[in-house]
C-alpha positions in Angstrom: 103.1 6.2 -7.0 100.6 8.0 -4.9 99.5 5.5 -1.5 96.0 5.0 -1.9 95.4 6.2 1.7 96.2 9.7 0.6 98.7 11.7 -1.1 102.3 11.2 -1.4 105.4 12.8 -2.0 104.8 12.2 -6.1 100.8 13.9 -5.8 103.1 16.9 -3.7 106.3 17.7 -6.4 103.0 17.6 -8.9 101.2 19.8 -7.2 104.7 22.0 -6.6 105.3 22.2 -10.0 101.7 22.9 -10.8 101.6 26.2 -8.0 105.5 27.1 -10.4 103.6 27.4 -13.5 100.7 29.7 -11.7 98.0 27.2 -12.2 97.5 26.6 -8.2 97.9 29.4 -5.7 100.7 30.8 -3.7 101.3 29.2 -0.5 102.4 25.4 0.7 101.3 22.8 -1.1 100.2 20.9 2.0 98.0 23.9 2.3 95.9 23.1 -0.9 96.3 19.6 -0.1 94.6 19.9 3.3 91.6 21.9 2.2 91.3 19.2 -1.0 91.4 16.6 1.8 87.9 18.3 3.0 86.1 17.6 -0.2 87.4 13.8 -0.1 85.5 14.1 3.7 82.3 15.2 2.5 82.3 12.5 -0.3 83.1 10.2 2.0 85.4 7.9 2.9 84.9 5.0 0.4 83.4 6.4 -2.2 83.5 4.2 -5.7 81.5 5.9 -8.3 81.7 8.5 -11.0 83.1 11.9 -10.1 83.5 15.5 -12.0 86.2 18.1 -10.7 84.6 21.3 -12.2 88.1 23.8 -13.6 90.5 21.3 -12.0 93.1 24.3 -12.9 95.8 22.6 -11.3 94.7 19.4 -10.0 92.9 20.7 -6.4 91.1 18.9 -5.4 90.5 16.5 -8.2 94.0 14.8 -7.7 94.0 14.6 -4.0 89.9 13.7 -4.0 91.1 10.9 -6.7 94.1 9.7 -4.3 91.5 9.3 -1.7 89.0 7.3 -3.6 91.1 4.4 -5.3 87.9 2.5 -6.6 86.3 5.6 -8.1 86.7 7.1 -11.8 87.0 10.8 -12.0 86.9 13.3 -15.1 88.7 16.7 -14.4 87.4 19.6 -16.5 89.0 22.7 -17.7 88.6 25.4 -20.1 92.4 25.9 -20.2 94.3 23.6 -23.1 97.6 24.5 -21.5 95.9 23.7 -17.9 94.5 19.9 -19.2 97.7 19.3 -21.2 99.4 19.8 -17.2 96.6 17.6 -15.8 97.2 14.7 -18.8 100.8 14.4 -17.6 100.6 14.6 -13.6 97.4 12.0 -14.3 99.8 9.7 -16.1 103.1 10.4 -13.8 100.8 9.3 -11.0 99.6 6.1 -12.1 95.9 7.6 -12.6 95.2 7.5 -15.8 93.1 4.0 -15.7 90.5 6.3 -13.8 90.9 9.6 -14.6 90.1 11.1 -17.5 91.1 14.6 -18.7 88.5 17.0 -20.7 89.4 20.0 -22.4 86.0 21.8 -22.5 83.4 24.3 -21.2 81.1 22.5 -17.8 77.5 24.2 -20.1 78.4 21.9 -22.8 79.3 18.6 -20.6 75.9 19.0 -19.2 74.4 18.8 -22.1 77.0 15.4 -23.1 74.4 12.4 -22.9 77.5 10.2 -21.8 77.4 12.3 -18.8 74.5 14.1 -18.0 72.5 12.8 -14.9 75.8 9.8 -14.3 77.3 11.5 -11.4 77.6 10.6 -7.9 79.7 13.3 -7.3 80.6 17.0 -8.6 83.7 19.2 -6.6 84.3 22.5 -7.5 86.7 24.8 -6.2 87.2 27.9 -7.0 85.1 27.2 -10.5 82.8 30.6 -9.9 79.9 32.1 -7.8 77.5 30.1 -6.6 74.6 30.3 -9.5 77.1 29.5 -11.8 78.7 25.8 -10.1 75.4 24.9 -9.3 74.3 26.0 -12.6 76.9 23.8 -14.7 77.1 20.7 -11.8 73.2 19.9 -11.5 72.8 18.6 -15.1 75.5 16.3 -14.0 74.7 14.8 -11.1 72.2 11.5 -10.9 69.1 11.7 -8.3 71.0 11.5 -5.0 74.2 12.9 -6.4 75.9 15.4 -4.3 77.9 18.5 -5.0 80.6 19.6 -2.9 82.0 23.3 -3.2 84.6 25.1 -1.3 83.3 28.6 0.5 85.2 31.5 1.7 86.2 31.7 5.8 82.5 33.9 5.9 80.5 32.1 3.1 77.1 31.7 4.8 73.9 29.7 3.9 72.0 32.4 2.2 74.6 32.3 -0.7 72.6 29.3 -2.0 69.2 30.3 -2.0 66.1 27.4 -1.9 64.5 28.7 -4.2 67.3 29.4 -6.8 68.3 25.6 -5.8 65.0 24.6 -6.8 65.1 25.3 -10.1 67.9 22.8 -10.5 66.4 19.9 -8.6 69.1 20.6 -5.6 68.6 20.8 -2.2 71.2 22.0 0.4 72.2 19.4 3.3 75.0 21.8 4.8 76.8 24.6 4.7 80.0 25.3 7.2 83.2 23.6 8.3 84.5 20.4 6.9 87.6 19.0 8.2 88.7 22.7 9.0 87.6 24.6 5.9 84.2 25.9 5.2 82.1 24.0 2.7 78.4 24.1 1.0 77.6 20.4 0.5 74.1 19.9 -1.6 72.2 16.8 -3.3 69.9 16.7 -6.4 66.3 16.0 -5.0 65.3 15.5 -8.9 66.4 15.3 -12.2 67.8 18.9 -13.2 65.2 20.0 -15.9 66.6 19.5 -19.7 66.6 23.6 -20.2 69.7 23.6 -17.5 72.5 24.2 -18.4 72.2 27.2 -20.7 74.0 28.3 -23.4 78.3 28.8 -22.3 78.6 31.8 -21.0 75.1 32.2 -20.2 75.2 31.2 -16.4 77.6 33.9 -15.6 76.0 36.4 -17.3 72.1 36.3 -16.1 72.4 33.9 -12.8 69.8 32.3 -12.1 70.0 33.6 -8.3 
């Protein structure tokens, strides 16, 4: 079972078989673990309440963020059935499965599921889509004082998350740049996201808000 101070060698043949089955990216796992390991900084060390990985895909960072936060529940999200039915097993082989649930589902339509709209303390998102889009789908989530953590690219810079765009949603950026080595856009919801967000699925990608 995975040490609760951070992941083991059952979170890595996981997260090997996972990158065999082309549902992480090429490369050494420890890679993918490392940058996960930067979301788990920025929610900080001890954190014990609710989480969402938006497209876990293949269980970065959700897993890792998970092994780092023994006290906290998490739900992984993906539009993928083959993807989730992955996730349901590694959850289960590493002892996770008190805490971490698995959804098969669209992010627009959790946002609009009372059981979790406006209960998170946290939303992740790597990889999930441009930046209109995860902030689109993770707002709606978060509680007042939530924050959203998303991975950048080596370049991303502030003005790829607009104030005024942000606004809209009730979020306010707090950072944007390097976290434990990787580059990172951290954000909180100043207010309750208004009950017209999220739109529609599909909707977010195809007329961003910003």
């Amino acid at each position: 079972m995975m040490a609760a101070t951070g992941p083991g060698s059952d979170l890595l043949l996981v997260l090997e078989q996972s990158r065999d089955r082309g549902f992480l990216g090429p490369g050494p796992v420890e890679r993918h673990v490392a940058q996960a390991r930067s979301f788990g900084a920025a929610v900080g060390e001890g954190f014990a309440g609710r989480g969402v990985d938006l497209g876990s895909g293949g269980g970065v960072p959700g897993l890792v963020v998970a092994g780092l936060s023994p006290t906290a529940s998490w739900l992984l999200v993906d539009a993928s059935l083959q993807r989730v039915r992955f996730l349901e097993t590694a959850v289960r082989q590493l002892g996770m499965a008190d805490r971490i649930e698995v959804l098969h589902g669209r992010a627009e339509d959790l946002g609009r599921d009372p059981d979790w709209r406006g209960s998170c303390d946290a939303v992740v998102a790597r990889s999930f889509g441009p930046p209109a889009v995860v902030a689109e789908c993770a707002a709606p989530l978060l509680r007042v004082g939530g924050g959203l953590v998303v991975s950048e690219p080596p370049e991303g810079e502030r003005d790829r998350w607009p104030d005024a765009g942000l606004a809209r949603l009730g979020l306010v950026v707090r950072t944007v740049g390097p976290r434990s080595g990787y580059q990172m856009a951290e954000m909180e919801l100043e207010r309750p996201c208004p009950d017209r967000f999220p739109r529609r699925v599909g909707v977010p990608a195809r007329a961003p808000l910003f």
